[in-house]
Biopython code that builds the backbone (N, CA, C, O; Angstrom):
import numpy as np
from Bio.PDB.StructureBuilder import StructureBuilder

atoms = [
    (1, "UNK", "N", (20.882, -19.874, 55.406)),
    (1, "UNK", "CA", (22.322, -19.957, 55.343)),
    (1, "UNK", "C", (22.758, -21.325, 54.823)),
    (1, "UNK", "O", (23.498, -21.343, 53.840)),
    (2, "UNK", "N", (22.409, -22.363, 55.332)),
    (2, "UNK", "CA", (22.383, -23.880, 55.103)),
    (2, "UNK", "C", (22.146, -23.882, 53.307)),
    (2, "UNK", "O", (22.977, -24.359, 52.533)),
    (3, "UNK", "N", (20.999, -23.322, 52.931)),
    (3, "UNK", "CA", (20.904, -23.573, 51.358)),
    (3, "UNK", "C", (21.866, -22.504, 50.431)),
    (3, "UNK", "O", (21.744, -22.570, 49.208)),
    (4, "UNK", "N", (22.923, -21.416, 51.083)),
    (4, "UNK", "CA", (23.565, -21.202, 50.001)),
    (4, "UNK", "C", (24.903, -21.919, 50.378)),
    (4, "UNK", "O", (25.846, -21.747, 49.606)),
    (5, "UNK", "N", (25.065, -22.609, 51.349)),
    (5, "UNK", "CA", (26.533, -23.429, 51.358)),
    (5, "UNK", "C", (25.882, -24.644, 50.732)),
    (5, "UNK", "O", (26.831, -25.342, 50.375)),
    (6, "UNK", "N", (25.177, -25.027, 50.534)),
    (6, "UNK", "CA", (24.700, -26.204, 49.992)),
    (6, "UNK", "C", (24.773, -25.962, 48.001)),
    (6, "UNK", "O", (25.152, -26.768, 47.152)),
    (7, "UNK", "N", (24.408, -24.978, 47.885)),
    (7, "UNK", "CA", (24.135, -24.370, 46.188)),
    (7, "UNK", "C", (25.737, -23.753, 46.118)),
    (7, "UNK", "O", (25.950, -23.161, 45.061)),
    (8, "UNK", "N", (26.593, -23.783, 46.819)),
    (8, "UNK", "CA", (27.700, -23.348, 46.255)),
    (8, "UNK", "C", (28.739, -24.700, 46.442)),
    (8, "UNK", "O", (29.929, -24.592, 46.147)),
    (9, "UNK", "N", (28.354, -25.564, 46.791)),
    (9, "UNK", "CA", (28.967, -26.385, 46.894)),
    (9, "UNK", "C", (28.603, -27.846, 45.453)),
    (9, "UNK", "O", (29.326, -28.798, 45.156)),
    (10, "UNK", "N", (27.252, -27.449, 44.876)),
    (10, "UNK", "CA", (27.048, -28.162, 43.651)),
    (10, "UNK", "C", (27.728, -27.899, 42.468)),
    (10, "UNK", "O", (28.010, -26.744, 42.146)),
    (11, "UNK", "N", (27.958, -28.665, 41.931)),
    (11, "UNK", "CA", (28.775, -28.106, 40.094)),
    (11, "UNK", "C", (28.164, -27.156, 39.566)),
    (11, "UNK", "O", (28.721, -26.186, 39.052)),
    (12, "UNK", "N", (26.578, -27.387, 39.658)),
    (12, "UNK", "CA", (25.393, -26.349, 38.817)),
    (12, "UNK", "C", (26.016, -24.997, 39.703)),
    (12, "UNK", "O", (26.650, -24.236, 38.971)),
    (13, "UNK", "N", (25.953, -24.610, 41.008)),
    (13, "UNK", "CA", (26.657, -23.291, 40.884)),
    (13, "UNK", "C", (27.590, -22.661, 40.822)),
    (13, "UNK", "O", (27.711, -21.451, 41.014)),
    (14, "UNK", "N", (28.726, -23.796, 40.411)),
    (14, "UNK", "CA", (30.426, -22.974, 39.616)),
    (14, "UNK", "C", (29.882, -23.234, 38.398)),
    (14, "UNK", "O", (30.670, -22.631, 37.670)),
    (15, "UNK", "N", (29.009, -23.759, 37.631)),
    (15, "UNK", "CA", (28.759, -23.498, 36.146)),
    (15, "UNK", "C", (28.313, -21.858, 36.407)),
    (15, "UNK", "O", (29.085, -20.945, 36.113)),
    (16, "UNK", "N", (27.110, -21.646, 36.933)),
    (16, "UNK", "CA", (26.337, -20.323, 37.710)),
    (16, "UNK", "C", (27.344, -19.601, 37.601)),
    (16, "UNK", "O", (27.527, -18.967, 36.562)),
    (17, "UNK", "N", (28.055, -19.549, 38.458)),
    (17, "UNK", "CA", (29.229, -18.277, 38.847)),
    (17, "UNK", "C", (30.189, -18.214, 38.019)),
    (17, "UNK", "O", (30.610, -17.057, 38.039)),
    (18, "UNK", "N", (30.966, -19.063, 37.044)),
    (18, "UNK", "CA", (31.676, -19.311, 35.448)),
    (18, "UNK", "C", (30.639, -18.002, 34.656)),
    (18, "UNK", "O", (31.036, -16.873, 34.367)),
    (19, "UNK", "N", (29.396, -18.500, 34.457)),
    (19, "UNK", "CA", (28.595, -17.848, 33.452)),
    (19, "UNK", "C", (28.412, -15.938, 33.939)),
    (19, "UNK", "O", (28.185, -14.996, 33.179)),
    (20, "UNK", "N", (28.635, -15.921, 35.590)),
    (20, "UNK", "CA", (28.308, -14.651, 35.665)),
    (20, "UNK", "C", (29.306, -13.762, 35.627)),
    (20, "UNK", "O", (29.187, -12.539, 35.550)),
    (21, "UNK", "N", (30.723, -14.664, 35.707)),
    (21, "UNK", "CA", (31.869, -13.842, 35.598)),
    (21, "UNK", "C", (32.069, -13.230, 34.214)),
    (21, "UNK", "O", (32.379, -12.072, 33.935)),
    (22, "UNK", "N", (31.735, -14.631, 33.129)),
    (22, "UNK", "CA", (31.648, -13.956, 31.945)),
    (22, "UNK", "C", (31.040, -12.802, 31.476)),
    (22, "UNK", "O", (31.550, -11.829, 30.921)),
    (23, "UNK", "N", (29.947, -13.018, 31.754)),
    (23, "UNK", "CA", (28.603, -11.802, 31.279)),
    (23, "UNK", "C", (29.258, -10.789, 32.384)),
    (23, "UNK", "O", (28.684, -9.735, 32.112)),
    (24, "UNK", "N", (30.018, -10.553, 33.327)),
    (24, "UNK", "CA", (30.166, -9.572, 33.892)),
    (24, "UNK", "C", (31.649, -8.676, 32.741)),
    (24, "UNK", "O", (31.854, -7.518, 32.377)),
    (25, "UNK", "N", (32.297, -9.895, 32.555)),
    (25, "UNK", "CA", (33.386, -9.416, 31.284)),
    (25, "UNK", "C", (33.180, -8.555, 30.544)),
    (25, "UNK", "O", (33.472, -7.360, 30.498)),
    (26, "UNK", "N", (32.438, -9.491, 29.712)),
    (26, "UNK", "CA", (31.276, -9.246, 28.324)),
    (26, "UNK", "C", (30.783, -7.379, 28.763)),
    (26, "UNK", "O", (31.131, -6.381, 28.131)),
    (27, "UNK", "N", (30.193, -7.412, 29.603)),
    (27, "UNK", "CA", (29.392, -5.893, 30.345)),
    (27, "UNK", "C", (30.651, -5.189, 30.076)),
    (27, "UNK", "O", (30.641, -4.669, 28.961)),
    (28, "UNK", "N", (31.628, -5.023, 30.679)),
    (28, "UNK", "CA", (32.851, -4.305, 30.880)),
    (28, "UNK", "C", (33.249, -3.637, 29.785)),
    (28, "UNK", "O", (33.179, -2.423, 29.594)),
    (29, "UNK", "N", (33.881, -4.890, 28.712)),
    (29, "UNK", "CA", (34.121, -4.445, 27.578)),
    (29, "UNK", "C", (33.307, -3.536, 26.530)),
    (29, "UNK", "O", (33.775, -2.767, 25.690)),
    (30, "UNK", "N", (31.714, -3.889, 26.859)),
    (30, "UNK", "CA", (30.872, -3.580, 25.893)),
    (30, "UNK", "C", (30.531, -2.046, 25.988)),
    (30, "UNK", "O", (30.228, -1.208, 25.139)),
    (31, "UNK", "N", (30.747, -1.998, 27.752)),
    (31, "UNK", "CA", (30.583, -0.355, 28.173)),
    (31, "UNK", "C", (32.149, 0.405, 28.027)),
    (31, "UNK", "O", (32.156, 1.603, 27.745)),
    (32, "UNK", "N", (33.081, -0.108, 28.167)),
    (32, "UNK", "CA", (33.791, 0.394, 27.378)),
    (32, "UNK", "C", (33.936, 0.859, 25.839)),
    (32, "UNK", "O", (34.224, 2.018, 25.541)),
    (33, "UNK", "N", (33.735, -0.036, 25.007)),
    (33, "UNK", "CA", (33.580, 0.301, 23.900)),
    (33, "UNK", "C", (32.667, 1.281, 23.762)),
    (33, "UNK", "O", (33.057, 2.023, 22.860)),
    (34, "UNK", "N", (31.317, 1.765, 24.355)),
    (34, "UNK", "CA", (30.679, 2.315, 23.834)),
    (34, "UNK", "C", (31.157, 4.030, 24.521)),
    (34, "UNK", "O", (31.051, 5.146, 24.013)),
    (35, "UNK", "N", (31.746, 3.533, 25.990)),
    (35, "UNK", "CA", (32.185, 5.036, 26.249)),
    (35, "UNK", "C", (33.645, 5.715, 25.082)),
    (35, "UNK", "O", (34.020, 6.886, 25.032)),
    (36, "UNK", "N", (34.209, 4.514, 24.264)),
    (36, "UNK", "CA", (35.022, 5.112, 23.671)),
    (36, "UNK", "C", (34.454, 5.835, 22.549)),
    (36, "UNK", "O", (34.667, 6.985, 22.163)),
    (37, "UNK", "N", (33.282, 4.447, 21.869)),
    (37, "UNK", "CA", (32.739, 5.810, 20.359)),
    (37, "UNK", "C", (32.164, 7.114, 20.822)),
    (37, "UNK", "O", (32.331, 8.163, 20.200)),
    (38, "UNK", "N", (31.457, 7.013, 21.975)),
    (38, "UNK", "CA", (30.840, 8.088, 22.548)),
    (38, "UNK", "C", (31.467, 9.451, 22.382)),
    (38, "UNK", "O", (30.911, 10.436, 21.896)),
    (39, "UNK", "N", (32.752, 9.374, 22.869)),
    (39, "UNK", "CA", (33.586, 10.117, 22.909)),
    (39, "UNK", "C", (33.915, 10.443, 21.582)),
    (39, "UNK", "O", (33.688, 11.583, 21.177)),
    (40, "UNK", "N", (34.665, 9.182, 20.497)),
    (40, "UNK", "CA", (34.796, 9.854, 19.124)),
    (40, "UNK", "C", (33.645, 10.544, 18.189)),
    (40, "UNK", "O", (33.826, 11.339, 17.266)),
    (41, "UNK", "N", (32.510, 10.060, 18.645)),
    (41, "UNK", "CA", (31.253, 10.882, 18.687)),
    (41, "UNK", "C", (30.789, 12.142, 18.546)),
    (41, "UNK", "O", (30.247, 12.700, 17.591)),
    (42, "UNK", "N", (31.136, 12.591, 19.857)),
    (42, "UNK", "CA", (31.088, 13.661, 20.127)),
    (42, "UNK", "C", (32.337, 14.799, 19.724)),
    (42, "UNK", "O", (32.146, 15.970, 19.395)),
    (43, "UNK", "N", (33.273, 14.306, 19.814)),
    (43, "UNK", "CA", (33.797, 15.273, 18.781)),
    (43, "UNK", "C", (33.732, 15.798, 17.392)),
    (43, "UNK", "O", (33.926, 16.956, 17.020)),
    (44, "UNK", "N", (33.356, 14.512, 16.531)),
    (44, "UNK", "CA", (32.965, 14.460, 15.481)),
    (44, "UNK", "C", (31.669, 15.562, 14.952)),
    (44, "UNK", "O", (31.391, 16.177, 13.922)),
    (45, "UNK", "N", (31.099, 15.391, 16.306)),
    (45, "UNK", "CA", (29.304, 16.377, 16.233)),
    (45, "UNK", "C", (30.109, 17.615, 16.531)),
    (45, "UNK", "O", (29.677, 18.567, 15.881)),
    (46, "UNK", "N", (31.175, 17.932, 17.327)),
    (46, "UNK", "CA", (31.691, 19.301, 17.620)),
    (46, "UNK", "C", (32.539, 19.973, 16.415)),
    (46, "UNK", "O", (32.569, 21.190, 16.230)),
    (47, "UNK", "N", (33.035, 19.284, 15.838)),
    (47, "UNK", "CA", (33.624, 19.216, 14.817)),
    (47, "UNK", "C", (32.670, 20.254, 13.770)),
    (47, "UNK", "O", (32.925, 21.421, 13.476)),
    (48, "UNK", "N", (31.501, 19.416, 13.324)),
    (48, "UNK", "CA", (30.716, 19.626, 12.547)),
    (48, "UNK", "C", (29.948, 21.072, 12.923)),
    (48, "UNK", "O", (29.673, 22.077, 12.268)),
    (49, "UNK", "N", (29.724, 20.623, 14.437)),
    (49, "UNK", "CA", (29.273, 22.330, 14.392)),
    (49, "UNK", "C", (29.947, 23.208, 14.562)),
    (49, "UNK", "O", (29.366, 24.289, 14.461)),
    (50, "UNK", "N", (31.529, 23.275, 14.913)),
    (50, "UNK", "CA", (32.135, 24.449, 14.696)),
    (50, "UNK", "C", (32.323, 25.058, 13.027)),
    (50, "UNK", "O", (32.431, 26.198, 12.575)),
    (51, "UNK", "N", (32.304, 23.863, 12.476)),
    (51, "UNK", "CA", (32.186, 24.116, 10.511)),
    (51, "UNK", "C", (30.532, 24.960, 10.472)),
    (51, "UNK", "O", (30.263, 26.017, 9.903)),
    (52, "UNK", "N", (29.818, 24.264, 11.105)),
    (52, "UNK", "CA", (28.414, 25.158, 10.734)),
    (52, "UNK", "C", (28.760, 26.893, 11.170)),
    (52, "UNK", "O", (28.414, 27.901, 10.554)),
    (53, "UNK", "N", (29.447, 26.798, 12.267)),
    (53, "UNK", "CA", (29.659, 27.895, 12.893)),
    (53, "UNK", "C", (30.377, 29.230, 11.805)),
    (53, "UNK", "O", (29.916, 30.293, 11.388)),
    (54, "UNK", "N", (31.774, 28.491, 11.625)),
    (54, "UNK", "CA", (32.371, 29.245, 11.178)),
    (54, "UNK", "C", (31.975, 29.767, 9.530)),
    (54, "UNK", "O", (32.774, 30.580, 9.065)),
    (55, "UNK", "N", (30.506, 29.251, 8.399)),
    (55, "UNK", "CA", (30.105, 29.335, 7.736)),
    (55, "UNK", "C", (28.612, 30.129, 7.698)),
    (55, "UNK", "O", (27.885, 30.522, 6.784)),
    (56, "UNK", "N", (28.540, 30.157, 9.153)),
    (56, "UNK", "CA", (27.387, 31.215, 9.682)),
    (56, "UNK", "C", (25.988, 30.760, 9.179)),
    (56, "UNK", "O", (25.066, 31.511, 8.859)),
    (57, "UNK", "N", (25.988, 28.980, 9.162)),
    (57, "UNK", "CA", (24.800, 28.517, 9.024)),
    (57, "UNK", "C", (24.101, 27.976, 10.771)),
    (57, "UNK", "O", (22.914, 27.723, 10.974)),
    (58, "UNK", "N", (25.124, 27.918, 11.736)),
    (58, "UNK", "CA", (24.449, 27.509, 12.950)),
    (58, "UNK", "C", (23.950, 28.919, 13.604)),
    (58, "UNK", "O", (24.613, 29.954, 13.664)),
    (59, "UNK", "N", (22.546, 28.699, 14.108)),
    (59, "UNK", "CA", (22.091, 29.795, 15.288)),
    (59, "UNK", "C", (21.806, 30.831, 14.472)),
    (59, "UNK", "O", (21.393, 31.806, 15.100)),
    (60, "UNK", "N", (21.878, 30.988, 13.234)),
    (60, "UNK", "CA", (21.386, 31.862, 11.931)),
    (60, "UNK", "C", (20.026, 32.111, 12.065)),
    (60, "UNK", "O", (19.531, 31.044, 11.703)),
    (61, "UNK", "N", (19.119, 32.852, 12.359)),
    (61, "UNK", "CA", (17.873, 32.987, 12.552)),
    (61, "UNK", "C", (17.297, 32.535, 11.039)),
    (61, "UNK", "O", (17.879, 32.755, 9.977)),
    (62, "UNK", "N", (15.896, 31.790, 11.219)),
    (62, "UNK", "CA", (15.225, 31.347, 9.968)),
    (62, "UNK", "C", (14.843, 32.245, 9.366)),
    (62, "UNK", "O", (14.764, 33.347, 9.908)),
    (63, "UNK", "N", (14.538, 32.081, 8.246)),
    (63, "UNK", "CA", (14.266, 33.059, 7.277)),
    (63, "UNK", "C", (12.673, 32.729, 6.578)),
    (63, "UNK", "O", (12.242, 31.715, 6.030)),
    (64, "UNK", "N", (11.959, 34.220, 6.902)),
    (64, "UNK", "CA", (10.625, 34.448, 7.283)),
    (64, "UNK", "C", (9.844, 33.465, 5.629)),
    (64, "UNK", "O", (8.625, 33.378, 5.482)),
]
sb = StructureBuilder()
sb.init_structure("model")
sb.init_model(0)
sb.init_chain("A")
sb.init_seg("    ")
for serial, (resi, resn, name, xyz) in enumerate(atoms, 1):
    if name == "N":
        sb.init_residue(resn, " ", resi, " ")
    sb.init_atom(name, np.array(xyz, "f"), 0.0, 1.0, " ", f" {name:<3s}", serial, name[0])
structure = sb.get_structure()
């Protein structure tokens, strides 16, 4: 107990805790962004296969 009131009370660990707030930012945004393309993504792929669909190239059995 003694050594984390001691390490939070040095500069080195508000530099520490500065740096983890950031990178916790940084995380946030980055998983955001990616749940947004995700999403434009996936429509884009739905998109495409309802065009395969409606041209009767998806789920078309191969040809021998």
């Amino acid at each position: 107990m003694q050594w984390i009131t001691s390490f939070l009370r040095e500069e080195e660990a508000v530099t520490a805790v500065e740096y983890a707030v950031m990178i916790a930012m940084i995380l946030l945004v980055v998983i955001g962004v990616i749940g947004m393309l995700g999403q434009q993504s996936g429509g884009m792929w739905g998109g495409i296969e309802g065009d395969l669909r409606t041209h009767g190239f998806y789920g078309a059995p191969a040809s021998p």
